[in-house]
N, C-alpha and C positions, 0 to 999 in steps of 0.2 A: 550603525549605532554602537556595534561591542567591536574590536579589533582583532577577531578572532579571523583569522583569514579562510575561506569557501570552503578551501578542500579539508580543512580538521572538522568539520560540521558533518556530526552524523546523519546521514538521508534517509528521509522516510517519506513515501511517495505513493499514490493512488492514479491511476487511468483509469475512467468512466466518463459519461456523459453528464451533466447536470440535472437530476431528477430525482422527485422525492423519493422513489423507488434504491437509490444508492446512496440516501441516506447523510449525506455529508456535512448533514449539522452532527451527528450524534459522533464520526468522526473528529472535527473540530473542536468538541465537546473534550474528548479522552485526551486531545492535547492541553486542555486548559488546566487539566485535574495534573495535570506532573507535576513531580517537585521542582520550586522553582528554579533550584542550582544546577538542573540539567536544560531547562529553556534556551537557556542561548550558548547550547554546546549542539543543537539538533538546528534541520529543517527539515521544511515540507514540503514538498512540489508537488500540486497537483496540476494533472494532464487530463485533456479532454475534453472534446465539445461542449462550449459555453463557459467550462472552466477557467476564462481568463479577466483583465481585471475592467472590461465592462459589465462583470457582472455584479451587480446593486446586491443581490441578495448573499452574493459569497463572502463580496467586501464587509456587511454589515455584522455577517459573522466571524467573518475573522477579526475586526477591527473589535467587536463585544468581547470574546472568548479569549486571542489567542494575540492580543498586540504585544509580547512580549517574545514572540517566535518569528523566525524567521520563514515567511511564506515567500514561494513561487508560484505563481498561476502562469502555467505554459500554454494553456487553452488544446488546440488541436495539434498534434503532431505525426510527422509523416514517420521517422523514424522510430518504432516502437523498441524492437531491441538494444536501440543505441541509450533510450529513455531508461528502461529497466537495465540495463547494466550499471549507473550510475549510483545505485539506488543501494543503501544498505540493507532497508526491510523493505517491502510490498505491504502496504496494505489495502484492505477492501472491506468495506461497511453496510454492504446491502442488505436491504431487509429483506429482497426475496432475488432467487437468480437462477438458472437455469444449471449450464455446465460451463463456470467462470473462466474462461477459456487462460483472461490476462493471469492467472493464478499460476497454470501449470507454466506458462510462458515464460515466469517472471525463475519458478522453482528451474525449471530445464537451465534456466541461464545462473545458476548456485542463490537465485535473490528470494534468501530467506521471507514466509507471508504470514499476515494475521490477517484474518478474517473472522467475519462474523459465520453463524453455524446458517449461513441460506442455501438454499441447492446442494451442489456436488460440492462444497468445499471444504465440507470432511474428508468427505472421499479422494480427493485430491492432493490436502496437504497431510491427510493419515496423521501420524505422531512428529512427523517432521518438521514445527511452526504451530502458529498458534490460531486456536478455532475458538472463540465468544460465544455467548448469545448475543442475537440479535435486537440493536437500541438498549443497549446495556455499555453507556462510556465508563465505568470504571473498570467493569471487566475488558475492553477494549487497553484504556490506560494501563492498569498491570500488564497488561503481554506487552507495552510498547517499551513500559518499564525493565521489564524482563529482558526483552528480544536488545536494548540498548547495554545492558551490564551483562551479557554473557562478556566469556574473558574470550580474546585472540583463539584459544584452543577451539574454544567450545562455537565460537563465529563459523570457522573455518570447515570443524565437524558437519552443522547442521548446513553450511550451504554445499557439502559433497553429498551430503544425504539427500537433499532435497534436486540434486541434479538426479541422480542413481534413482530415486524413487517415481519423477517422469518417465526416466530411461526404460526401468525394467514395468512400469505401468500401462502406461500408454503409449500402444505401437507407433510409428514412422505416419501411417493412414490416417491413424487417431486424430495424429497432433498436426497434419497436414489441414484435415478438415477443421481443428479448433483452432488453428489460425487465421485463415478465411474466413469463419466466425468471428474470430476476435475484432476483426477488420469493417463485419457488417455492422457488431454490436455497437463501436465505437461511430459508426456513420449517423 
């Protein structure tokens, strides 16, 4: 539709399962609120069981909210790492969550995250990315706002800090165990 070619398209991406527990209208939502002159300089990719485009209920919200972005529905994917490196921000919308394992995964890999304040994901991304409340899309939209006009310095900073802050966080054992976690949660 715009001639903007893949790779100048800023990414912003989510891995979870389809469920009302993960929230992903209120997600969707915080994309429609953006100013419209940065719409179709971003995309979206979401990953995740059920997340792809036989799904009736994701299409009817993306097609309501958000037809003026650029969406990907990759649905299940084997390679996680390769998925979150691609990605300029991480986000995650949950309204309740345990110890979000893709969070620290996406930070270890420098992929700066916004989340909503559910479970550990204060405790996770600390000062380093951005924490919400929970079902609250404008406060979602400004961080996405934010997290897109930091400048090159400021990008760069926060995704060293957000490697450095898994590294010195969460031991080797830690983040062994939240991977295999991450692996069940997305099953």
């Amino acid at each position: 539709s715009n001639n903007i070619s893949y790779n100048t398209l800023f990414t912003f991406g989510t891995l979870s399962r389809f469920h009302p527990i993960k929230d992903h209208e209120t997600l969707i939502k915080s994309f429609s609120i953006l100013p419209y002159e940065i719409k179709n300089k971003i995309q979206l990719l979401l990953a995740g069981k059920g997340l792809d485009k036989d799904n009736q209920k994701l299409n009817i919200l993306i097609e309501t909210y958000i037809p003026d972005i650029k969406v990907k529905l990759l649905g299940e994917i084997k390679n996680i790492k390769e998925y979150l490196a691609n990605l300029n921000v991480f986000t995650l919308s949950s309204i309740s969550e345990g110890f979000p394992n893709v969070l620290a995964e996406a930070m270890a890999l420098g992929i700066p995250c916004i989340s909503t304040d559910a479970g550990d994901s204060h405790y996770i991304i600390g000062k380093y990315g951005w924490v919400v409340p929970v079902k609250n899309s404008f406060a979602f939209s400004k961080a996405i706002l934010d997290a897109y006009n930091l400048s090159t310095i400021q990008k760069d900073k926060l995704s060293i800090n957000s490697k450095n802050r898994i590294k010195s966080n969460f031991s080797k054992e830690e983040f062994v165990i939240s991977y295999l976690n991450l692996y069940k949660s997305l099953a």
